[in-house]
N, C-alpha and C positions, 0 to 999 in steps of 0.2 A: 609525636602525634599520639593521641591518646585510641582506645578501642569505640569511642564514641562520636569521637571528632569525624568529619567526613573530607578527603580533601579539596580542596579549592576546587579544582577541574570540575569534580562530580558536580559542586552547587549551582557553579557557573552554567555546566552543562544544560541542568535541570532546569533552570532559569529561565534556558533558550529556547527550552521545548516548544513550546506552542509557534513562537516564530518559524519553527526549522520544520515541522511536519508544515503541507501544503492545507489551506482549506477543502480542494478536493477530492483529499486521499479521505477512501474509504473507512468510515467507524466500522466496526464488527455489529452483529443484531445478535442479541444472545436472546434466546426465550427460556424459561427457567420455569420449574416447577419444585415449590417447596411443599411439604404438605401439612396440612390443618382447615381450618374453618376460615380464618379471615386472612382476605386480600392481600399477597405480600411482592415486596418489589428487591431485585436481588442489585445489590449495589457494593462499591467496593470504595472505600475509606485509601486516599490519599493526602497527606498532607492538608488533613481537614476539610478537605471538599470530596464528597461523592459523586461517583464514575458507574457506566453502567460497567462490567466484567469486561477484559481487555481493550478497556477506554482511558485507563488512566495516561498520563503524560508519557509516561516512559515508556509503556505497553507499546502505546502508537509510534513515539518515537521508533523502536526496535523494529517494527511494520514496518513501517515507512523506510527505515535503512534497507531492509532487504528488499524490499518492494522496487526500491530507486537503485538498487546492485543490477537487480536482475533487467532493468528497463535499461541502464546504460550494456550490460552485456548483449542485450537482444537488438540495441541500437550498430554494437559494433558488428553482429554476427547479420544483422541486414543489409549492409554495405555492403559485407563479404560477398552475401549473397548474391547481391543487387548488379557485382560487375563479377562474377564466378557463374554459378552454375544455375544461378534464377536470371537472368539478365534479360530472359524471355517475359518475364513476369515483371508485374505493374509492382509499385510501393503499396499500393494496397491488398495487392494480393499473398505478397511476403508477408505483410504482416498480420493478416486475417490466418495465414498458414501457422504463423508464432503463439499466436493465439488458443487458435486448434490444440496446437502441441502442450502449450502450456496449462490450460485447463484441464488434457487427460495428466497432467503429473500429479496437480492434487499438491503442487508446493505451495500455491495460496489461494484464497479464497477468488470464488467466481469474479465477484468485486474487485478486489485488486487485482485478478489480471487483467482485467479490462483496464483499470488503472494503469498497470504497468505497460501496454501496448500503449496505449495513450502517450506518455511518458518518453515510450523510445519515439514514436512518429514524433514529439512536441521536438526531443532533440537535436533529430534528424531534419526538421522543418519538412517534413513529409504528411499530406492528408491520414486524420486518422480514418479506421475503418467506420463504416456507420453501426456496429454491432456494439463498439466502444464508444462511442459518443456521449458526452453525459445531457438526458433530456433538458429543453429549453427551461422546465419550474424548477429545476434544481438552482 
C-alpha cells in the first residue's frame, strides 16, 4: 500500500458516518471572530463540502463515540446504583444526580450531557429527566 492510499476500513468507515452518528446528537455552535471590515463566516473544508468548525463527519463521529461510551457506562453505573446504595431513589433521580456530576466534569459540552443522560435513560427504558428532554420544535 502506497503513502497516499487510504485503507479500506478507513473509507468504508467514512462512508458510514452520517448513518452511525444519531440525528439528535448535538452539533457544537462555535461563534468566531475574524477581523477586518467585511462579513466573514468561519467554515472548514471536508471532502469538498463545508462544515461549520467541529461539524465535519468525523469530528461528530469521534463525539458521538464518546458521548455514547460514557452514556452506556452511566447506564451500567445506574443499575448498580438503582439495586446498591440509591435503591431509596427514583430512576429519575439517579439520573438527574449523573447529570449534576457530569456537567461539574466539563468532559463534554452542556449539550451532550444532556444527550448522554438521555441515551443512558433510552437504554435502560427508564424516563428521561425533564432537564434533558429535547423541546417539542426541535
Amino acid at each position: 500500500m502506497s503513502k497516499t492510499e487510504k485503507p479500506q476500513g478507513d473509507d468504508a468507515r467514512r462512508k458510514a458516518l452520517p448513518a452511525v452518528v444519531p440525528s439528535d446528537f448535538p452539533h457544537p455552535a462555535h461563534a468566531g471572530a475574524v477581523a477586518g471590515a467585511q462579513p466573514k463566516l468561519l467554515l472548514v473544508e471536508y471532502e469538498g463540502q463545508y462544515y461549520s468548525p467541529g461539524c465535519t463527519p468525523p469530528d461528530l463521529l469521534q463525539r458521538w463515540e464518546v458521548c455514547e461510551d460514557l452514556a452506556r457506562q452511566f447506564a451500567a453505573k445506574s443499575l448498580e446504583a438503582k439495586a446498591g446504595k440509591r435503591a431509596h431513589m427514583s430512576e429519575l433521580e439517579i439520573l438527574e444526580q449523573y447529570l449534576s456530576r457530569l456537567l461539574t466534569t466539563k468532559w463534554v459540552s452542556n449539550e451532550e450531557a444532556s444527550w448522554v443522560i438521555r441515551r443512558a435513560a433510552e437504554i435502560l427504558s427508564w424516563p428521561a429527566p425533564p432537564l434533558v428532554q429535547i423541546p417539542p420544535n426541535k
